[in-house]
KOLPANU-678972 format. One record per atom (N, C-alpha, C): x, y, z; residue in one letter. Coordinates in steps of 0.02 Angstrom, whole numbers, padded with zeros to 5 digits, always signed. Layout:
<rs>
XYZA ...
</rs>
This chain:
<rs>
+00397+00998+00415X +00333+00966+00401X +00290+01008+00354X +00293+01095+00349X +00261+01119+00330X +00291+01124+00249X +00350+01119+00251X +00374+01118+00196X +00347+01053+00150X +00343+00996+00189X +00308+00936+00161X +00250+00926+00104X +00229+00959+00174X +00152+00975+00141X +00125+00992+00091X +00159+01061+00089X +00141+01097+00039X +00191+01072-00024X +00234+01039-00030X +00264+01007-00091X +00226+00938-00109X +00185+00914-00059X +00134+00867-00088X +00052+00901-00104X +00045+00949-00087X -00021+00966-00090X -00019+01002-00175X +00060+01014-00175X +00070+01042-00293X +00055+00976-00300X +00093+00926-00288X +00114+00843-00341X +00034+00825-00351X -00007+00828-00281X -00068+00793-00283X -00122+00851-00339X -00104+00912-00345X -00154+00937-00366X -00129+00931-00441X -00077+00923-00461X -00039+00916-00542X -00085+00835-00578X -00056+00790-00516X -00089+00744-00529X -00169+00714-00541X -00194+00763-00507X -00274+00805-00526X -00295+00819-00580X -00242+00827-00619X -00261+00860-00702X -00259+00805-00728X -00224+00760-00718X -00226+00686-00781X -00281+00671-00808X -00371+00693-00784X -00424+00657-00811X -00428+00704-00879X -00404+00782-00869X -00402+00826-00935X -00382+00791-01010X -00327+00731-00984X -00290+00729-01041X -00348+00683-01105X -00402+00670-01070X -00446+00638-01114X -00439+00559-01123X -00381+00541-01112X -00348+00457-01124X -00361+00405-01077X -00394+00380-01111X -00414+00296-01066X -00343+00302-01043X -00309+00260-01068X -00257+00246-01046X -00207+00263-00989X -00214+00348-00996X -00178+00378-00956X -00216+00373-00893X -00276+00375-00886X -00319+00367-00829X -00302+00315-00782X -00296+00226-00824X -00286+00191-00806X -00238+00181-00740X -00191+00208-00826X -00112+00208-00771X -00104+00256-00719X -00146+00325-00705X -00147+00350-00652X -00184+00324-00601X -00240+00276-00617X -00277+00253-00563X -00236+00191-00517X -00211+00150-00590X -00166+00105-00552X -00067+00126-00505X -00067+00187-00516X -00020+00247-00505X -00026+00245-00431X -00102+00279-00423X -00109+00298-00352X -00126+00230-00315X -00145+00186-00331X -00145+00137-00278X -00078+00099-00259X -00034+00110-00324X +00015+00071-00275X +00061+00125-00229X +00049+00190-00249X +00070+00243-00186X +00039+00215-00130X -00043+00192-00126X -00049+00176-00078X -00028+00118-00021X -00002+00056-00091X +00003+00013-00044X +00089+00024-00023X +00113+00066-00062X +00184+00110-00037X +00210+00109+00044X +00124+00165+00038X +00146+00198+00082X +00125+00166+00146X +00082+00134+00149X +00036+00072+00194X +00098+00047+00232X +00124+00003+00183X +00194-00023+00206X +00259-00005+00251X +00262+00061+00213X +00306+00124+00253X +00285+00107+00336X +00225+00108+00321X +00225+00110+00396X +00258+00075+00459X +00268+00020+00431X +00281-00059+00484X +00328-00054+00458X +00358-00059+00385X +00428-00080+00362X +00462-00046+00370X +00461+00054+00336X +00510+00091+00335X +00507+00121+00389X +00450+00141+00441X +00483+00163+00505X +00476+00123+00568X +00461+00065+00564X +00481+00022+00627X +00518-00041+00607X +00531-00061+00539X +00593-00095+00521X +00557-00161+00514X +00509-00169+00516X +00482-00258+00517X +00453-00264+00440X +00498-00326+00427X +00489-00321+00335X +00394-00348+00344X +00385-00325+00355X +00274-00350+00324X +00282-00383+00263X +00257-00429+00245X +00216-00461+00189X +00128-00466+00194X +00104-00431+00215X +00026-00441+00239X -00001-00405+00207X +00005-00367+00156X -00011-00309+00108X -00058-00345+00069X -00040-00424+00058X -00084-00438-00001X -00129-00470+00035X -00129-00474+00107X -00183-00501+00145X -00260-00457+00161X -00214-00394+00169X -00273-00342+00175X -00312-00307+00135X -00263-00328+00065X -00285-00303+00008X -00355-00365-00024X -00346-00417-00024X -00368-00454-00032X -00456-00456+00010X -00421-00465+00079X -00484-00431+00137X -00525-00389+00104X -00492-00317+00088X -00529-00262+00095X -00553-00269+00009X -00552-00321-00027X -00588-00319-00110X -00633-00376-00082X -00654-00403-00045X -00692-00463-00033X -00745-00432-00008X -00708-00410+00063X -00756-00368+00117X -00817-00322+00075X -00772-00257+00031X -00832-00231-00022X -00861-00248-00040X -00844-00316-00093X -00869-00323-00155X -00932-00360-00132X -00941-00416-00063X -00986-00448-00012X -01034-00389-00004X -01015-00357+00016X -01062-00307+00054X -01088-00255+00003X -01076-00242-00051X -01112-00215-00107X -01158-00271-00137X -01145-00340-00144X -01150-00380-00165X -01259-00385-00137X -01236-00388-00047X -01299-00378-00014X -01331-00297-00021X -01313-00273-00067X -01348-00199-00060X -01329-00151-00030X -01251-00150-00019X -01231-00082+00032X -01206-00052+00001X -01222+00013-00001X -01206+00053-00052X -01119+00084-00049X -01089+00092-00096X -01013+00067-00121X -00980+00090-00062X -00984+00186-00051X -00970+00199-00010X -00940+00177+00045X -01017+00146+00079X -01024+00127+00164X -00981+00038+00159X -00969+00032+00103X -00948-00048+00087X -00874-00026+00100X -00863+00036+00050X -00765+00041+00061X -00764+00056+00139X -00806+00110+00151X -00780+00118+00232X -00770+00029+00285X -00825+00014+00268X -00816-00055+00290X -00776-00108+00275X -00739-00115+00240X -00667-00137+00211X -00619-00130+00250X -00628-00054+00245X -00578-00011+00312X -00564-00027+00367X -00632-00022+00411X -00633-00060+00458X -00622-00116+00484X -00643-00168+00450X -00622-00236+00449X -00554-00262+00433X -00518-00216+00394X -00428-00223+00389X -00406-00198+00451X -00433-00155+00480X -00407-00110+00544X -00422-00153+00602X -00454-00192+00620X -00484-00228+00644X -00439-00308+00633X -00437-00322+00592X -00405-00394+00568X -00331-00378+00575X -00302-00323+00572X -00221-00280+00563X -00199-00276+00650X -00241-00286+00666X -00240-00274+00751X -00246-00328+00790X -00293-00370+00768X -00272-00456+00807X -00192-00482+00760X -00192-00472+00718X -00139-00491+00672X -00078-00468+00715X -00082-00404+00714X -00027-00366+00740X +00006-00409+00799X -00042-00429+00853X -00030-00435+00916X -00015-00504+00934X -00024-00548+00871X -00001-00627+00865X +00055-00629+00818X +00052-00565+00772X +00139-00585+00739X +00200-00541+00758X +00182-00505+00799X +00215-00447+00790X +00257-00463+00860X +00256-00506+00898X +00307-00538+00923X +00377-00568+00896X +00353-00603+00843X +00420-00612+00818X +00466-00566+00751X +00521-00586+00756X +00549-00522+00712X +00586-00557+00669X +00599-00499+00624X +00652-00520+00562X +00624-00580+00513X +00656-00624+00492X +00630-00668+00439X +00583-00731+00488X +00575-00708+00553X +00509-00772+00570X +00461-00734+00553X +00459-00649+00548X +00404-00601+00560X +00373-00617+00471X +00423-00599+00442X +00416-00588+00368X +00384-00651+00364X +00399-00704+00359X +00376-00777+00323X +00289-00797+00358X +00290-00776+00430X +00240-00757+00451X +00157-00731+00422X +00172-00668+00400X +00140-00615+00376X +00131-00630+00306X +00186-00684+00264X +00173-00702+00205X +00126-00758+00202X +00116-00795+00238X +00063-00836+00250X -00006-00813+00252X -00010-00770+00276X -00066-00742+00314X -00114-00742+00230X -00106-00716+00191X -00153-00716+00131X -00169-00784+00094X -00099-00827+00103X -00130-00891+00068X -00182-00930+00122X -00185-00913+00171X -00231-00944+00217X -00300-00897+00213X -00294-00859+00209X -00359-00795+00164X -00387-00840+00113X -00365-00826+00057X -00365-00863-00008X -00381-00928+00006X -00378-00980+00057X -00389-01040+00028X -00477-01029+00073X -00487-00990+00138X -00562-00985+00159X -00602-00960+00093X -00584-00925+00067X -00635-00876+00017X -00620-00929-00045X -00595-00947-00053X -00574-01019-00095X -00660-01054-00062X -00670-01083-00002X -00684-01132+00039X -00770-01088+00034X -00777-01037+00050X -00835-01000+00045X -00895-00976-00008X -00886-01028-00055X -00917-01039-00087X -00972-01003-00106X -01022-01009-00074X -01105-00972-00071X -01081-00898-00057X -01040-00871-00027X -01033-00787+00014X -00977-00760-00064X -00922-00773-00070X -00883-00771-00121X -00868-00765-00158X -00901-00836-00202X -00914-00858-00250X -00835-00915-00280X -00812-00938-00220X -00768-00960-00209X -00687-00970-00256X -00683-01027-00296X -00638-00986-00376X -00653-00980-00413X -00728-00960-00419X -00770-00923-00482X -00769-00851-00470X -00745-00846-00435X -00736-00748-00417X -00812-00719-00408X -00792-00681-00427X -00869-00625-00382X -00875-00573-00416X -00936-00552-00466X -00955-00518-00499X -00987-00452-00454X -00975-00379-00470X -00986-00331-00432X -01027-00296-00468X -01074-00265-00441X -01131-00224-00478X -01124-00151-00514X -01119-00125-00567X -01088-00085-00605X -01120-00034-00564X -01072+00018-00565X -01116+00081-00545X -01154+00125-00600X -01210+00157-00572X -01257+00164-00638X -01244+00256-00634X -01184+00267-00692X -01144+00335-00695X -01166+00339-00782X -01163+00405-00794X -01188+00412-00876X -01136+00385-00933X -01060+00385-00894X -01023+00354-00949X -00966+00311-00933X -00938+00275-00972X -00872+00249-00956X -00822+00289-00935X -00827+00352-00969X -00761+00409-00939X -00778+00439-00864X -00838+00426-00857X -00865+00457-00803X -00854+00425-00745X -00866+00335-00747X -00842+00283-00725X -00758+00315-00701X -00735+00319-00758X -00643+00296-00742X -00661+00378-00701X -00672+00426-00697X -00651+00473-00686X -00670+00486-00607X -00723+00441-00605X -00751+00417-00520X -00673+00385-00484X -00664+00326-00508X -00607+00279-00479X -00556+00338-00480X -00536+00377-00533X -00466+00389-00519X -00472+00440-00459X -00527+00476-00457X -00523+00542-00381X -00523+00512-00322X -00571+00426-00315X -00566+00402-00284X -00518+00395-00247X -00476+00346-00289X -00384+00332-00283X -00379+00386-00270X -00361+00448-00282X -00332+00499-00282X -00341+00522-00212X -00386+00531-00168X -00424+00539-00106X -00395+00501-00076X -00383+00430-00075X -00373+00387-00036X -00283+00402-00009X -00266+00394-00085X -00166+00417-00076X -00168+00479-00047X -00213+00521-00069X -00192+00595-00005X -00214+00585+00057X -00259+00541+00084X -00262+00544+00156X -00220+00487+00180X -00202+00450+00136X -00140+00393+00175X -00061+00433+00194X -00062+00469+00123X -00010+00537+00127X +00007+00577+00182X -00038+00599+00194X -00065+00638+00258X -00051+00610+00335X -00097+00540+00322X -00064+00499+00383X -00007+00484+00414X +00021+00466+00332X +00117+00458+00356X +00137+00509+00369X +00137+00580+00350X +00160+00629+00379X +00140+00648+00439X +00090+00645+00470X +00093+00657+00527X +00113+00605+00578X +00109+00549+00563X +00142+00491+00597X +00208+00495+00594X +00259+00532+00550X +00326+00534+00557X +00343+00588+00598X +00306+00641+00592X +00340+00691+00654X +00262+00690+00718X +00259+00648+00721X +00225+00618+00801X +00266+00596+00830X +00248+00581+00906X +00261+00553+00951X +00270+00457+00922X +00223+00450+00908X +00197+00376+00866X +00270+00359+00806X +00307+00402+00784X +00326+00403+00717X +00403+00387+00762X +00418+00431+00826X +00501+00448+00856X +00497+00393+00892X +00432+00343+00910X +00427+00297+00934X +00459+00231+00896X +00433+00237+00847X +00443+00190+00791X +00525+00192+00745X +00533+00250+00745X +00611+00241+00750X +00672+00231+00775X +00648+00235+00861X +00679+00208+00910X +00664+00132+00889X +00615+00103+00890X +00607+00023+00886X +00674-00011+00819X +00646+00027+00779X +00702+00029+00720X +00768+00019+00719X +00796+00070+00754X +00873+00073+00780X +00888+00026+00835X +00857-00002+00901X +00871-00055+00922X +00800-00069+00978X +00745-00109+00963X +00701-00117+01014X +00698-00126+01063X +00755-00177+01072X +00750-00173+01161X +00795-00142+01210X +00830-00097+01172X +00852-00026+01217X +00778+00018+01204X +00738+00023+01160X +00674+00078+01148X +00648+00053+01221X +00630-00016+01217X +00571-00051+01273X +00615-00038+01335X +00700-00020+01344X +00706-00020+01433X +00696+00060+01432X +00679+00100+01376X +00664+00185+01387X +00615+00181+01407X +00585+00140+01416X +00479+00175+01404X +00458+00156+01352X +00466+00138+01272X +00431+00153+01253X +00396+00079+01240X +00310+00100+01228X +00291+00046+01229X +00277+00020+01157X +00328-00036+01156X +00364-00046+01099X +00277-00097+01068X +00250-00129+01090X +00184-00188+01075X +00148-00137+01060X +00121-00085+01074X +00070-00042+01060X +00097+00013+00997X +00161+00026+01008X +00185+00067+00949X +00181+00025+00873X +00193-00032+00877X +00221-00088+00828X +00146-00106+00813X +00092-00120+00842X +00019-00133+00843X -00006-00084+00795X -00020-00014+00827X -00027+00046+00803X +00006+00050+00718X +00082+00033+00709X +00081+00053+00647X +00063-00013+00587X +00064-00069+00607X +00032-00112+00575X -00053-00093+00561X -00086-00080+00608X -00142-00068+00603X -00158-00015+00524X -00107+00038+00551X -00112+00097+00491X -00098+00065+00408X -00024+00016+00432X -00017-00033+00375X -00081-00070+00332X -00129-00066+00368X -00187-00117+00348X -00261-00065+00332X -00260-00012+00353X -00328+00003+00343X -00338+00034+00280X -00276+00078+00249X -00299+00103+00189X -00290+00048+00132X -00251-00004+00166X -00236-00050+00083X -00297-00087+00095X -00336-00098+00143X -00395-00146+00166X -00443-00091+00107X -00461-00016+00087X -00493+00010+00081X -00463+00022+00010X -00416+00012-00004X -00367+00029-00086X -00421-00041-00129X -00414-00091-00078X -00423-00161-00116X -00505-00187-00112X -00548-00122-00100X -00629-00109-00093X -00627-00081-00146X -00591-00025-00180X -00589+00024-00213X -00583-00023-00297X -00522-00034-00285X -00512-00106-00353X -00550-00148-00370X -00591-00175-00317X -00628-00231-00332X -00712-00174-00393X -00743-00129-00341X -00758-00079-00382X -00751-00059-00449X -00689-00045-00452X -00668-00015-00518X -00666-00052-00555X -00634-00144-00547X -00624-00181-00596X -00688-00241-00637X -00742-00227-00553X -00809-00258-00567X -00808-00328-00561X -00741-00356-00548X -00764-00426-00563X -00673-00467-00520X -00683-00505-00443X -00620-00512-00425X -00621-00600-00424X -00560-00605-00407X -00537-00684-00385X -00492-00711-00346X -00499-00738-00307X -00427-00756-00250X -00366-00750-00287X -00355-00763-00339X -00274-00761-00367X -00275-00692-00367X -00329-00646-00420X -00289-00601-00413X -00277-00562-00357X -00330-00525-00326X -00306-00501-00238X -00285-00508-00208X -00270-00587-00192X -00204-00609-00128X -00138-00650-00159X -00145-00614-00232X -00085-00623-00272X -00023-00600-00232X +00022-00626-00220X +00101-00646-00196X +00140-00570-00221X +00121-00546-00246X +00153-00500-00294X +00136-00431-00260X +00094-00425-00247X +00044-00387-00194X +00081-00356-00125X +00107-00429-00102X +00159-00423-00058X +00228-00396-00062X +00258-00410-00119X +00320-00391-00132X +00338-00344-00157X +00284-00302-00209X +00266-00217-00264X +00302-00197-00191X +00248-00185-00137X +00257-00112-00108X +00340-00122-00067X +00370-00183-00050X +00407-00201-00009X +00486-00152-00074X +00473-00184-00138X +00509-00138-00187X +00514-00071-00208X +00429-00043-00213X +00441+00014-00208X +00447+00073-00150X +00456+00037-00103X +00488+00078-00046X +00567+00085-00046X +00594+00024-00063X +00667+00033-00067X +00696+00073-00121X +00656+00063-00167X +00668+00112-00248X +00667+00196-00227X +00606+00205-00199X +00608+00274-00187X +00647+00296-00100X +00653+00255-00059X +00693+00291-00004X +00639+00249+00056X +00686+00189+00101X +00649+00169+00147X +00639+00209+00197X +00572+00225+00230X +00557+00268+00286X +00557+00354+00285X +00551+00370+00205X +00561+00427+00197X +00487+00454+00179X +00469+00506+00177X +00406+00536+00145X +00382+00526+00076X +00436+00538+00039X +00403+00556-00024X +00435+00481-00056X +00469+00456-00039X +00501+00387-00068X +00457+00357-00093X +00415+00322-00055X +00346+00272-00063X +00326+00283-00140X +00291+00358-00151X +00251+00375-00196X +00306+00378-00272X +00381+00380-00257X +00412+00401-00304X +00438+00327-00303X +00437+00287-00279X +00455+00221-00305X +00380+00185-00346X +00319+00210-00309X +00278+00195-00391X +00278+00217-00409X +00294+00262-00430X +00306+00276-00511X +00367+00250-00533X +00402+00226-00513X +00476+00202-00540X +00442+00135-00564X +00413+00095-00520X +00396+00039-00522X +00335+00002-00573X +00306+00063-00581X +00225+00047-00618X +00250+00089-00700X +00324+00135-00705X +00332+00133-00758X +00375+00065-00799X +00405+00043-00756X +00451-00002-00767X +00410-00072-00788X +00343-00079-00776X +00311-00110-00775X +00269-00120-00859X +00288-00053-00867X +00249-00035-00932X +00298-00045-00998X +00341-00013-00980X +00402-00029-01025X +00437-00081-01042X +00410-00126-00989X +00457-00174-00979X +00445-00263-00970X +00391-00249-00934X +00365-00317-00907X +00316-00339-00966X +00265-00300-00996X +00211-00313-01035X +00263-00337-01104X +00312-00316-01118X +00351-00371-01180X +00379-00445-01150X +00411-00439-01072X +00406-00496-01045X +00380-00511-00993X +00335-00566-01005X +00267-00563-00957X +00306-00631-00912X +00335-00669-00958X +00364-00738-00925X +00412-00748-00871X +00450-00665-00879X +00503-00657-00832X +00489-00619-00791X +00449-00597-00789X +00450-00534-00723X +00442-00526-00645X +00421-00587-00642X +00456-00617-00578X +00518-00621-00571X +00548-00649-00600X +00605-00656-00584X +00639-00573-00603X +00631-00538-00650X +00650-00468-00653X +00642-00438-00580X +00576-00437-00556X +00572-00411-00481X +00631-00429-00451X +00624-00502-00440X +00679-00530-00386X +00753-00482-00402X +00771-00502-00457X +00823-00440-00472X +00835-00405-00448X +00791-00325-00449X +00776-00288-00424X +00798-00274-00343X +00763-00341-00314X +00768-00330-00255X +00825-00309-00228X +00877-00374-00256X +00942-00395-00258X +00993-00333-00249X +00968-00293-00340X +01006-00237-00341X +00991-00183-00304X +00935-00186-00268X +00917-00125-00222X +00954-00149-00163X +00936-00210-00125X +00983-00218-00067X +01078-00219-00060X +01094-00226-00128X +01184-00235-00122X +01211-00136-00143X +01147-00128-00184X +01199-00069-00231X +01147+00011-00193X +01089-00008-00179X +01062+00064-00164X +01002+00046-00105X +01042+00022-00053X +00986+00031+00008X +00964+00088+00027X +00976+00140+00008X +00935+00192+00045X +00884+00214-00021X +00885+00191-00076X +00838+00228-00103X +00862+00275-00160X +00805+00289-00227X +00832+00344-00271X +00838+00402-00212X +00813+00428-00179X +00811+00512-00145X +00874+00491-00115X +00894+00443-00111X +00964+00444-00066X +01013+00491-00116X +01000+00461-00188X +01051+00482-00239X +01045+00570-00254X +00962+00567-00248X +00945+00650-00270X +00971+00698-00206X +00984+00681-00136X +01018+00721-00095X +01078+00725-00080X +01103+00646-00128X +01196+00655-00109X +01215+00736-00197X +01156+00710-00236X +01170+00770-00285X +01151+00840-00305X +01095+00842-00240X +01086+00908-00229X +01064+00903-00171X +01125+00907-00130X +01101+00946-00053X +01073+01012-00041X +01052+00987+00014X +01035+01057+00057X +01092+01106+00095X +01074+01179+00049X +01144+01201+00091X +01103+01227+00177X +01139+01207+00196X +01134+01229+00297X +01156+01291+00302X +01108+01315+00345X +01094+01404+00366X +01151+01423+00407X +01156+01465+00383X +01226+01496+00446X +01201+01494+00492X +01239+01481+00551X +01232+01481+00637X +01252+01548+00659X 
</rs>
């Protein structure tokens, strides 16, 4: 664990320097960098260590850009608005939890994919609070510059992926984490051990939901101006479900190294075809589930192992 740590506490502080480089651009793409680490790693939680494919990512994300952008909207200052995002995903991630999280496998998944278009069509429906599919204009923050602006959002992001970071690591070598991998490997031998499989599965959904509830406060912020399509966009759901498999399901550093696989691939690739990239994803999926289920780190440890200490 300690070794962990401190190999994320270089990556996060390297990644610290990106505002030096002076470039809109590069900012961008680091700001939009660290959030999908976040919704990575969000995911990790329910998917890669208790095995239940989630689609609800774009539910909470959605939540937690509404929740803000409302509550700045009435005068709360940005801050106390993201924390409140937070809460309210953590909160909404927890009745959720405990009405879907009964069923498993593809009733769970199709489940949880619902859950945002039924979001989307209230805030659709909410008209006066909303601004229903006219989206919702957010109040600029009054900072001396545009660079100053981006350079707010990206530490922001940056803060947010190190304490979600943080979370998953200590949730994997917890009690909470050996819990969740017992559920994994077979639940209802976990549930005739003890473990309490509803409260473990609760618990990491919950975690699933509070930082992307607070990622998608943060966006709405940064971008000033949201809309049901884009926040409880479908896509939302499926990014982090990909870049977990890209970088290593249920592993530490996977999450964060499949966005970047994913948000470069995006750049290179998708912005010449904008028409296909759905269906490119789907691909993706395809080739991740037949040819590399465990992940790139699967490949980087079959090619440089660890040599084992003499006994």
């Amino acid at each position: 664990m300690k070794r962990d740590a401190w190999i994320a506490v270089l990556l996060f502080a390297l990644v610290a320097l990106l505002p030096l480089s002076g470039e809109a651009y590069w900012m961008r793409l680091g700001t939009t960098m660290l959030m999908y680490g976040v919704l990575a790693m969000s995911w990790n939680f329910i998917g890669g260590m208790a095995g239940y494919p989630s689609f609800a990512v774009a539910a909470f994300f959605g939540l937690g850009a509404y929740t803000g952008a409302v509550a700045q909207k009435f005068g709360m200052p940005m801050g106390f608005a993201w924390a409140g995002a937070g809460l309210l995903a953590l909160a909404f991630a927890a009745l959720l939890g405990l009405a879907l999280l009964r069923l498993r496998g593809h009733y769970f998944a199709i489940a949880s994919l619902v859950v945002a278009e039924v979001l989307r069509e209230l805030v659709n429906s909410m008209t006066g609070l909303t601004g229903g599919g006219m989206g919702l204009n957010l109040p600029i923050p009054a900072m001396a510059s545009v660079d100053i602006q981006a350079r707010f959002f990206f530490y922001a992001m940056l803060l947010l992926a190190a304490v979600t970071f943080a979370a998953m690591l200590l949730t994997a070598n917890s009690k909470l984490g050996f819990g969740l991998r017992c559920i994994q490997q077979n639940e209802s031998a976990a549930d005739m051990l003890g473990v309490d499989t509803t409260l473990y599965k609760v618990s990491a959904f919950m975690l699933s939901g509070v930082f992307v509830g607070v990622a998608g406060a943060v966006y709405a912020s940064w971008v000033y101006y949201i809309e049901p399509p884009d926040v409880f966009d479908v896509l939302l759901a499926i990014k982090p479900l990909v870049m977990v498999l890209l970088g290593g399901l249920g592993t530490i550093f996977g999450p964060a190294l499949g966005a970047l696989i994913l948000l470069t691939f995006e750049e290179l690739v998708w912005r010449n075809f904008l028409t296909i990239h759905a269906a490119a994803l789907g691909l993706i999926i395809v080739v991740l589930v037949l040819f590399l289920p465990n992940g790139i780190l699967s490949l980087i440890r079959e090619r440089f192992p660890r040599n084992e200490r003499a006994k």
